[in-house]
Chimera marker file (.cmm) of the C-alpha trace (Angstrom):
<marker_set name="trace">
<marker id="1" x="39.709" y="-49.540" z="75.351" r="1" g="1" b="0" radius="0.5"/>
<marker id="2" x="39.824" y="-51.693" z="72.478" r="1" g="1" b="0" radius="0.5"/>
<marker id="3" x="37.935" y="-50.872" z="69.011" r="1" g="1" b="0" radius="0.5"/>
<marker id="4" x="35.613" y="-53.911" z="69.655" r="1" g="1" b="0" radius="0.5"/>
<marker id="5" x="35.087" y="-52.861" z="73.613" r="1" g="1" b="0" radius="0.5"/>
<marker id="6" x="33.996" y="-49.748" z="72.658" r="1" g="1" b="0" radius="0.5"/>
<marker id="7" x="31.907" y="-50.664" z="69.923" r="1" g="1" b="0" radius="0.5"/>
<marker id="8" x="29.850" y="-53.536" z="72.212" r="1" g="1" b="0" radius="0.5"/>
<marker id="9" x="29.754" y="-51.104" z="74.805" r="1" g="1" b="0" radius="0.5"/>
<marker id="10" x="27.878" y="-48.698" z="72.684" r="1" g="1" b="0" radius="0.5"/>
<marker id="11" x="25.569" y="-51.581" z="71.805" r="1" g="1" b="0" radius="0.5"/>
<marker id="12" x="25.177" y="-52.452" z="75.428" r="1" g="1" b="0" radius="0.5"/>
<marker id="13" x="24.361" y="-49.015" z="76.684" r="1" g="1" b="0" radius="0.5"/>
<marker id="14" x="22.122" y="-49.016" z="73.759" r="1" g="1" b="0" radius="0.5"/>
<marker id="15" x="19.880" y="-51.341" z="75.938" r="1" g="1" b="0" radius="0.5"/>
<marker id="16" x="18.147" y="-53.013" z="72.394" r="1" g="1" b="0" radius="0.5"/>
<marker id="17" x="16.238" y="-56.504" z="74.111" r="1" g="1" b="0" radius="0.5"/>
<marker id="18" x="14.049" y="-57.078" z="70.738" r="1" g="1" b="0" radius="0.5"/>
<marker id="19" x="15.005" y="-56.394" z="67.317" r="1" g="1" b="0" radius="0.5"/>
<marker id="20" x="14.709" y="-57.980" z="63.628" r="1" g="1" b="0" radius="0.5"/>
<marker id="21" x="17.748" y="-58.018" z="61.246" r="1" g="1" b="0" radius="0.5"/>
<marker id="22" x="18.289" y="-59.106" z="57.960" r="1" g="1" b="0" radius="0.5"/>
<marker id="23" x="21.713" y="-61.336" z="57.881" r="1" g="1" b="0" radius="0.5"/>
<marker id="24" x="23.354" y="-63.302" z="54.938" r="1" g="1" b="0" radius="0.5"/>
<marker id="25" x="26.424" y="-65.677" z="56.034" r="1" g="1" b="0" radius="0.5"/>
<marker id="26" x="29.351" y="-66.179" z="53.230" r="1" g="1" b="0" radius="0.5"/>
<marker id="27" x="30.899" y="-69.759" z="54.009" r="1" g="1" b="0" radius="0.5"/>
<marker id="28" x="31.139" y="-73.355" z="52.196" r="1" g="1" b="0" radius="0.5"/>
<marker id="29" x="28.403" y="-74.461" z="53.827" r="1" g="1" b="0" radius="0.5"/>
<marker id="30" x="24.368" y="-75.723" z="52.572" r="1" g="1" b="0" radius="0.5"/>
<marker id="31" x="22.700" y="-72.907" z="50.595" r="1" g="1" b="0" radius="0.5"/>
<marker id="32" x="19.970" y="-72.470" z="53.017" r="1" g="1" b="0" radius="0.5"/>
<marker id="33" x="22.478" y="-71.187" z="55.900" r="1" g="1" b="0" radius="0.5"/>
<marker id="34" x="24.010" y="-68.829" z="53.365" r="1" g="1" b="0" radius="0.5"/>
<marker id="35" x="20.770" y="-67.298" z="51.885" r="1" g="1" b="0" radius="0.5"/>
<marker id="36" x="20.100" y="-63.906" z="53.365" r="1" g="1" b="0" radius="0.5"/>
<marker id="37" x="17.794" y="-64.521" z="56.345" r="1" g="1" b="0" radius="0.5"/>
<marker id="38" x="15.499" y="-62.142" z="58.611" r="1" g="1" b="0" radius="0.5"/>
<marker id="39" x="16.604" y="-63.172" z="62.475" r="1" g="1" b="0" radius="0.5"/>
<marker id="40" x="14.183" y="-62.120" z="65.469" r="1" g="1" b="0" radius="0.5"/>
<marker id="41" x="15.996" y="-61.696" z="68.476" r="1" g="1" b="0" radius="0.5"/>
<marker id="42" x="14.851" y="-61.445" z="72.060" r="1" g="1" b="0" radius="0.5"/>
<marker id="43" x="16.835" y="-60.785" z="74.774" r="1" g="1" b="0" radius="0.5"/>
<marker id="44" x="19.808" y="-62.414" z="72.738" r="1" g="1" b="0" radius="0.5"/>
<marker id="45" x="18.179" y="-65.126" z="72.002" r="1" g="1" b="0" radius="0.5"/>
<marker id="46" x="16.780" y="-65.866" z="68.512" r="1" g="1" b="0" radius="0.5"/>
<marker id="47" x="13.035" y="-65.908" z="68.327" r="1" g="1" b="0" radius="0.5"/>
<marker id="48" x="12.932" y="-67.021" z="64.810" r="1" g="1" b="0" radius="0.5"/>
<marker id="49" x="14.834" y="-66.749" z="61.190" r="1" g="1" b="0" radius="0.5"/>
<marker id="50" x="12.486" y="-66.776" z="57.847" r="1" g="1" b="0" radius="0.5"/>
<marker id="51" x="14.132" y="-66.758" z="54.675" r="1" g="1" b="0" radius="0.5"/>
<marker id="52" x="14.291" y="-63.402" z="53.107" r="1" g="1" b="0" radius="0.5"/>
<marker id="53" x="13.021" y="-64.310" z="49.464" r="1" g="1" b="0" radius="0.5"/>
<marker id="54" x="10.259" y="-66.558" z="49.650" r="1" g="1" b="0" radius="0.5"/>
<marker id="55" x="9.862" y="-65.660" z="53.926" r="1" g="1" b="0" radius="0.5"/>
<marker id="56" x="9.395" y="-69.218" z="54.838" r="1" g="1" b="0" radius="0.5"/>
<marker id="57" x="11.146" y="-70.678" z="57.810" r="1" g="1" b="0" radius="0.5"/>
<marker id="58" x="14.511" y="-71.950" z="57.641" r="1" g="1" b="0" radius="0.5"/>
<marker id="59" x="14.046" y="-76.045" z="57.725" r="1" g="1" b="0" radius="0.5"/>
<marker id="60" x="17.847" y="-77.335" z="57.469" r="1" g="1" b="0" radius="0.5"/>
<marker id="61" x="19.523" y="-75.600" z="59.617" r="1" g="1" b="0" radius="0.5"/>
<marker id="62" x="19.715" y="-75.187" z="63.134" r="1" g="1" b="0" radius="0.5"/>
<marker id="63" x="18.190" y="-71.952" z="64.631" r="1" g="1" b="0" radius="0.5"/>
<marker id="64" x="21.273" y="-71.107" z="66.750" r="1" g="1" b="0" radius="0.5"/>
<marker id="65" x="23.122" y="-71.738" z="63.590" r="1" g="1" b="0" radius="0.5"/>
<marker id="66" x="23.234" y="-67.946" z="63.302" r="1" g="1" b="0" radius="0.5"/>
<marker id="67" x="24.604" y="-65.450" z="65.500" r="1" g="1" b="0" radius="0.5"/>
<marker id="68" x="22.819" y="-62.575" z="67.304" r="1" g="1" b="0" radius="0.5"/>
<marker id="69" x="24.863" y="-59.355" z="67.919" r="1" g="1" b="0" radius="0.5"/>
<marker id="70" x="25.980" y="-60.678" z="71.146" r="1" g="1" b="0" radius="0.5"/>
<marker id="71" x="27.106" y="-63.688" z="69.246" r="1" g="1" b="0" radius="0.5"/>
<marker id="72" x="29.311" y="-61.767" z="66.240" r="1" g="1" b="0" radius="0.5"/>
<marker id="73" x="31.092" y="-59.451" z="69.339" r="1" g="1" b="0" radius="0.5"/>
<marker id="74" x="31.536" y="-63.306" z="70.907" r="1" g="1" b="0" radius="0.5"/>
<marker id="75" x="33.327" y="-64.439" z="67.581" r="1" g="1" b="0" radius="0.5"/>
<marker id="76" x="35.290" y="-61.372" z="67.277" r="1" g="1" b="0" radius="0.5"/>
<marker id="77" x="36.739" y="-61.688" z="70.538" r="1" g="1" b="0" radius="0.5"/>
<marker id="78" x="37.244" y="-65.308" z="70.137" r="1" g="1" b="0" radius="0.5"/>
<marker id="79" x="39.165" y="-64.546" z="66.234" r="1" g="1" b="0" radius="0.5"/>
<marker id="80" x="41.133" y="-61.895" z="68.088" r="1" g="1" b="0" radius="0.5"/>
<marker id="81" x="41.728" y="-64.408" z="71.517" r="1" g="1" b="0" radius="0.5"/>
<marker id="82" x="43.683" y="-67.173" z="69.222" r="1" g="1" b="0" radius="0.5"/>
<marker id="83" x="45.308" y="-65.100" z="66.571" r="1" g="1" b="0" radius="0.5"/>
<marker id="84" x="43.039" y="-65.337" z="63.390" r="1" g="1" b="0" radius="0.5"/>
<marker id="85" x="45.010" y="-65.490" z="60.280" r="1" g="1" b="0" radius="0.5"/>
<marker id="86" x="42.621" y="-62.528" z="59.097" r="1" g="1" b="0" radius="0.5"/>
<marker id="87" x="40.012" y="-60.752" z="60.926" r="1" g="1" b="0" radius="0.5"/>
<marker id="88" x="38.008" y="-57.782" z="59.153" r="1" g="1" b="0" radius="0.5"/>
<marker id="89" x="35.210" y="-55.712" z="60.868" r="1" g="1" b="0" radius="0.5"/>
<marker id="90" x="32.925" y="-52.714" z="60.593" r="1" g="1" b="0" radius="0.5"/>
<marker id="91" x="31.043" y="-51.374" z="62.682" r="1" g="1" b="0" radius="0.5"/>
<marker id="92" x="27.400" y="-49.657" z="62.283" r="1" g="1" b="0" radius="0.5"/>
<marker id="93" x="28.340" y="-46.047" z="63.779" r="1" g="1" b="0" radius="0.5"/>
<marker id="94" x="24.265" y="-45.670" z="65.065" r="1" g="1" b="0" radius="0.5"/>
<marker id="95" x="24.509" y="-48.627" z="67.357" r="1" g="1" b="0" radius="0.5"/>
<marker id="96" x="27.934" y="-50.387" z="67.297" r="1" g="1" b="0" radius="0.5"/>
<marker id="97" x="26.866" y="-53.407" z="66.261" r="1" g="1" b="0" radius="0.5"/>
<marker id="98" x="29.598" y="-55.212" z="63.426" r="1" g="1" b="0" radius="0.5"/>
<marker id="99" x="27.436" y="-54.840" z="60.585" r="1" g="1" b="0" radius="0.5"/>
<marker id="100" x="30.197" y="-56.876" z="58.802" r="1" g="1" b="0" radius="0.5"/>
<marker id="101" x="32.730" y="-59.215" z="60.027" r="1" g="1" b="0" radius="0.5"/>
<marker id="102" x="35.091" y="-61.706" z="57.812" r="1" g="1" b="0" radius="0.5"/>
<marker id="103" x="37.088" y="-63.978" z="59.657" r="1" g="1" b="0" radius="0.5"/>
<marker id="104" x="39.946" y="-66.825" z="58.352" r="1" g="1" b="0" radius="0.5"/>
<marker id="105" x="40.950" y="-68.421" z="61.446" r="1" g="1" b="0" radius="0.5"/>
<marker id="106" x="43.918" y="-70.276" z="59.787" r="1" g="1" b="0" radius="0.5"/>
<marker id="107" x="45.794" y="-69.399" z="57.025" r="1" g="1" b="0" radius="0.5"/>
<marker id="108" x="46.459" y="-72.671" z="55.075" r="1" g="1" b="0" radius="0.5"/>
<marker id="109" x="42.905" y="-74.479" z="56.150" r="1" g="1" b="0" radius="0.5"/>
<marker id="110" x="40.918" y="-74.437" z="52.993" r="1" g="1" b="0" radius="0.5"/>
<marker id="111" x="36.930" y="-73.245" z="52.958" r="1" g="1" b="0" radius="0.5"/>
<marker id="112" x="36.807" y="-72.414" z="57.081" r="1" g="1" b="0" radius="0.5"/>
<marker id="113" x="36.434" y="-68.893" z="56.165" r="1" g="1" b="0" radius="0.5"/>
<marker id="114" x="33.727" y="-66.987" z="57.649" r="1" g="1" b="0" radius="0.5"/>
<marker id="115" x="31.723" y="-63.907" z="56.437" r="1" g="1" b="0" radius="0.5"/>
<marker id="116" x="28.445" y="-62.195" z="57.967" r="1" g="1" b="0" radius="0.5"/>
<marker id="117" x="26.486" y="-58.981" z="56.994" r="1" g="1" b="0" radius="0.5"/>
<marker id="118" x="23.830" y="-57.245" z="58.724" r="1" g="1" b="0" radius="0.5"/>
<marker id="119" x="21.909" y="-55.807" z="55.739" r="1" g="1" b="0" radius="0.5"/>
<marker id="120" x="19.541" y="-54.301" z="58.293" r="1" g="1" b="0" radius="0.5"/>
<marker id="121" x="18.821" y="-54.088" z="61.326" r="1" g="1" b="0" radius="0.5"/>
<marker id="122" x="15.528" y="-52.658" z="63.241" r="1" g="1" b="0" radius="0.5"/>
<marker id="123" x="15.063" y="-51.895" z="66.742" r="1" g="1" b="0" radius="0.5"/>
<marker id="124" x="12.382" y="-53.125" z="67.986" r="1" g="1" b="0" radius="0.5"/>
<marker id="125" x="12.330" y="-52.589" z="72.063" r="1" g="1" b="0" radius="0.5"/>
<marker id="126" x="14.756" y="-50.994" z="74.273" r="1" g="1" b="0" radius="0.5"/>
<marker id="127" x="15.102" y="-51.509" z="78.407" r="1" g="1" b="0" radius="0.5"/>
<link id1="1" id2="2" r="1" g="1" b="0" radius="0.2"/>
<link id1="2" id2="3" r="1" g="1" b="0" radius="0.2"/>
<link id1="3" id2="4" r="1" g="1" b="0" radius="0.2"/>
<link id1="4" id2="5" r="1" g="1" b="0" radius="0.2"/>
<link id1="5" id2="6" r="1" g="1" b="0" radius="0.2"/>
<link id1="6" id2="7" r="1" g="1" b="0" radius="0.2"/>
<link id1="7" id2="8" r="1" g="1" b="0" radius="0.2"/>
<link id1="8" id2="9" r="1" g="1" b="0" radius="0.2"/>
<link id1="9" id2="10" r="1" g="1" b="0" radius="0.2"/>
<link id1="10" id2="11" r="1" g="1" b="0" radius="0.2"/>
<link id1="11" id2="12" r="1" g="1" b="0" radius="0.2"/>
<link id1="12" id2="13" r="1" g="1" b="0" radius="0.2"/>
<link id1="13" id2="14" r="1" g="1" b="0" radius="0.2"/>
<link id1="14" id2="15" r="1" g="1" b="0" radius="0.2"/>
<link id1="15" id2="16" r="1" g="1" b="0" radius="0.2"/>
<link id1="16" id2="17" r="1" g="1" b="0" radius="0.2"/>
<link id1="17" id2="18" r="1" g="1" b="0" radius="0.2"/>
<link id1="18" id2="19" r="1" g="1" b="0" radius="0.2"/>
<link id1="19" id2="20" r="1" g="1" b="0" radius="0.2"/>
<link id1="20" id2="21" r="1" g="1" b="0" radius="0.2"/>
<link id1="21" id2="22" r="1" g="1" b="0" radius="0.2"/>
<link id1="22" id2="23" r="1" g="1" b="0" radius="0.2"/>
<link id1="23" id2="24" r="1" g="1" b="0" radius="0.2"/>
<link id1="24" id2="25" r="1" g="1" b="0" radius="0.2"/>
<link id1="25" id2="26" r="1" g="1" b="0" radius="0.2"/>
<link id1="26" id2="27" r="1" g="1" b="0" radius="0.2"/>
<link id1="27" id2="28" r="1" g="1" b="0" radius="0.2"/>
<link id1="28" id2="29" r="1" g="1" b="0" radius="0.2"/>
<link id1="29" id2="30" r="1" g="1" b="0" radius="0.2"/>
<link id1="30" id2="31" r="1" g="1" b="0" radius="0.2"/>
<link id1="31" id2="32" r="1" g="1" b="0" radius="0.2"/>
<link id1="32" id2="33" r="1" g="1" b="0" radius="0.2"/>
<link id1="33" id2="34" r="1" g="1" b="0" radius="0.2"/>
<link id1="34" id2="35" r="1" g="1" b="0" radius="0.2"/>
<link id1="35" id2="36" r="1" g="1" b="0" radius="0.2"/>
<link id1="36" id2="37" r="1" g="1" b="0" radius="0.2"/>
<link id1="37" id2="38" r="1" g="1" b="0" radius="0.2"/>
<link id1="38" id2="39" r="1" g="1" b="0" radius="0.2"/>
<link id1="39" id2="40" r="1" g="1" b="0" radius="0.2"/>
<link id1="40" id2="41" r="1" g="1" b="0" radius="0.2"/>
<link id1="41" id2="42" r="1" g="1" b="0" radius="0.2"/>
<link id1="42" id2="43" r="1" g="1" b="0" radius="0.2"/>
<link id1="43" id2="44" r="1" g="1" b="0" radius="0.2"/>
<link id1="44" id2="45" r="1" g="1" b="0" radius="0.2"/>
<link id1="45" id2="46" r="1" g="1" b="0" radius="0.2"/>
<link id1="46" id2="47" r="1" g="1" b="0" radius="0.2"/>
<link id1="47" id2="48" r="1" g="1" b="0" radius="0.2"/>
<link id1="48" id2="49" r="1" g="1" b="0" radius="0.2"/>
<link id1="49" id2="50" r="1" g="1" b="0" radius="0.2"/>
<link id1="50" id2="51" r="1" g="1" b="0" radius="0.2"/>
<link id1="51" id2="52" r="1" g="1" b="0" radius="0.2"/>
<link id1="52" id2="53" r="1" g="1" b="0" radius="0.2"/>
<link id1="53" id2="54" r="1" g="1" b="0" radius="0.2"/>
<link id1="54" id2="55" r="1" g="1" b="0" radius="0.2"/>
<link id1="55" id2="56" r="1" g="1" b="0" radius="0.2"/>
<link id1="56" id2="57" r="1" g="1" b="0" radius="0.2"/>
<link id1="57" id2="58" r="1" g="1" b="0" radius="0.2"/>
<link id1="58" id2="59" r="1" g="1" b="0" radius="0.2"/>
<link id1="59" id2="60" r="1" g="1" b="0" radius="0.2"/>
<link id1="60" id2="61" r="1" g="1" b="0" radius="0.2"/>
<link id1="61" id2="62" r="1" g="1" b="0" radius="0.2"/>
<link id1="62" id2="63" r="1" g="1" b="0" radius="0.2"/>
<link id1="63" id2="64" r="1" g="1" b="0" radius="0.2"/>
<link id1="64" id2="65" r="1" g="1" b="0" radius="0.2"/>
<link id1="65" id2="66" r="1" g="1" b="0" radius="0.2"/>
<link id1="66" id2="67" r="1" g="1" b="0" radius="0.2"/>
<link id1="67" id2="68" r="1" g="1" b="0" radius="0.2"/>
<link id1="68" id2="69" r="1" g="1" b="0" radius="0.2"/>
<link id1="69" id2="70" r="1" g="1" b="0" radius="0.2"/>
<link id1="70" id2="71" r="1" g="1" b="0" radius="0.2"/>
<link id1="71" id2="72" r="1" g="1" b="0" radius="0.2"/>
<link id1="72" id2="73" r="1" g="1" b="0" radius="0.2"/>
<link id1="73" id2="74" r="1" g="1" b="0" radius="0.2"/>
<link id1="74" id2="75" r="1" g="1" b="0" radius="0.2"/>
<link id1="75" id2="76" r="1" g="1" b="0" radius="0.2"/>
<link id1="76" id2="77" r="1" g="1" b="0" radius="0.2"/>
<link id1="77" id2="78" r="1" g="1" b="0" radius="0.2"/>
<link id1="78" id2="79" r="1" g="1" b="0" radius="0.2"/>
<link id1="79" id2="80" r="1" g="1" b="0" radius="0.2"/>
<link id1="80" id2="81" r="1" g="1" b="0" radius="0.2"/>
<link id1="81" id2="82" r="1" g="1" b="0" radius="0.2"/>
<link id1="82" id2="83" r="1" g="1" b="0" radius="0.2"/>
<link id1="83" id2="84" r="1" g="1" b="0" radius="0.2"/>
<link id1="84" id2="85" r="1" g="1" b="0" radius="0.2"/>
<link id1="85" id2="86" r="1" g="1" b="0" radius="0.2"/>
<link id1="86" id2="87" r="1" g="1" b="0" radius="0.2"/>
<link id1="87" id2="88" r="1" g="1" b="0" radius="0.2"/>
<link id1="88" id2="89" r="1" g="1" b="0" radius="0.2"/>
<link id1="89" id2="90" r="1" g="1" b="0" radius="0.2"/>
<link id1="90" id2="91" r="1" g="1" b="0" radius="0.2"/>
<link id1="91" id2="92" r="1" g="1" b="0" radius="0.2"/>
<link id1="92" id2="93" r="1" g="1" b="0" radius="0.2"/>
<link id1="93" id2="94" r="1" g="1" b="0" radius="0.2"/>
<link id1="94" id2="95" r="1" g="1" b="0" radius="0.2"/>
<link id1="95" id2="96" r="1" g="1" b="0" radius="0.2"/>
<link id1="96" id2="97" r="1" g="1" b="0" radius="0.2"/>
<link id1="97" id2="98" r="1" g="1" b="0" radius="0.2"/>
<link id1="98" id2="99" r="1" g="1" b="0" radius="0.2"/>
<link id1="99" id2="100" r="1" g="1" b="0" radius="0.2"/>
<link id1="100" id2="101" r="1" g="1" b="0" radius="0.2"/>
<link id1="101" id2="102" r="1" g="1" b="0" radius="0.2"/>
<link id1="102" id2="103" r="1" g="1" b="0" radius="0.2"/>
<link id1="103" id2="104" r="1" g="1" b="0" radius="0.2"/>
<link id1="104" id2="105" r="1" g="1" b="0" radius="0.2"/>
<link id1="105" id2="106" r="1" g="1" b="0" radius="0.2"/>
<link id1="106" id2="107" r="1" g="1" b="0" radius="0.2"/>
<link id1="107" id2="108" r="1" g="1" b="0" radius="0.2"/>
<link id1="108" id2="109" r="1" g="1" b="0" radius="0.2"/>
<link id1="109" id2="110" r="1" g="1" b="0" radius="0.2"/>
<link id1="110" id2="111" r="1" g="1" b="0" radius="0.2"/>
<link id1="111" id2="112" r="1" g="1" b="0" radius="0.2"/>
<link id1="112" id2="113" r="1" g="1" b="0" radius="0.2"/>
<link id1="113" id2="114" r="1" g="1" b="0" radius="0.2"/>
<link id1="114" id2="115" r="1" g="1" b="0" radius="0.2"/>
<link id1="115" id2="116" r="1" g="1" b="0" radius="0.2"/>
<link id1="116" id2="117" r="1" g="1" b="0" radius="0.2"/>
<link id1="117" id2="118" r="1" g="1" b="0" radius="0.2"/>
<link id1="118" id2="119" r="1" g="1" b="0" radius="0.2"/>
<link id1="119" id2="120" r="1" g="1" b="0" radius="0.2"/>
<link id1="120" id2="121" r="1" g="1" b="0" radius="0.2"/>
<link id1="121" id2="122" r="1" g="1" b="0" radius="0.2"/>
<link id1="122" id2="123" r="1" g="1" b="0" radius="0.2"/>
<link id1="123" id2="124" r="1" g="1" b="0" radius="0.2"/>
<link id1="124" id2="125" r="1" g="1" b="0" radius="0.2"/>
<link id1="125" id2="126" r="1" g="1" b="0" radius="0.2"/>
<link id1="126" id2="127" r="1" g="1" b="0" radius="0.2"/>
</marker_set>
């Protein structure tokens, strides 16, 4: 079993349906997307992001701009599917969740690098 099978079994078998999490995206992209954020997921899907610093609702970006756990183990596969240039992950050793994923899809495409980081992340209802 692969590192990243393992680690989103342990999040599966974890059985977390609700839960908050604070996330900050590193790209070339708007400043709102890459502001650290405070995601509300249910059931993998996202219930609503507020901005972490002034905890207003994001206006500029699309909700499902972001990625819920589900989502990052979705774009790890998919970096490690079609042969990322670079591909860096940790995972959090509680729940298996990548609390911090980089990924450079090609190596000589300029500013389509990727970063997130789960700051933290709070369960808030199991099965």
């Amino acid at each position: 079993m692969s590192e990243l099978e393992s680690h989103r079994a342990q999040w599966v078998a974890a059985g977390v349906r609700h839960y908050r999490m604070d996330m900050q995206v590193s790209c070339f992209c708007v400043p709102e997307y890459t502001e650290v954020v405070t995601i509300e997921v249910v059931d993998d899907s996202i219930a609503s992001i507020v901005l972490l610093g002034s905890g207003l609702p994001v206006q500029h970006v699309a909700i499902d701009s972001w990625p819920t756990v589900l989502g990052l183990f979705d774009q790890i596969e998919e970096a490690i599917r079609n042969g990322a240039h670079e591909l860096a992950v940790s995972y959090s050793d509680r729940l298996g969740y990548p609390d911090s994923v980089y990924i450079d899809r090609e190596e000589f495409a300029i500013d389509e690098e990727v970063g997130y980081q789960i700051r933290r992340l709070e369960v808030l209802a199991g099965r």
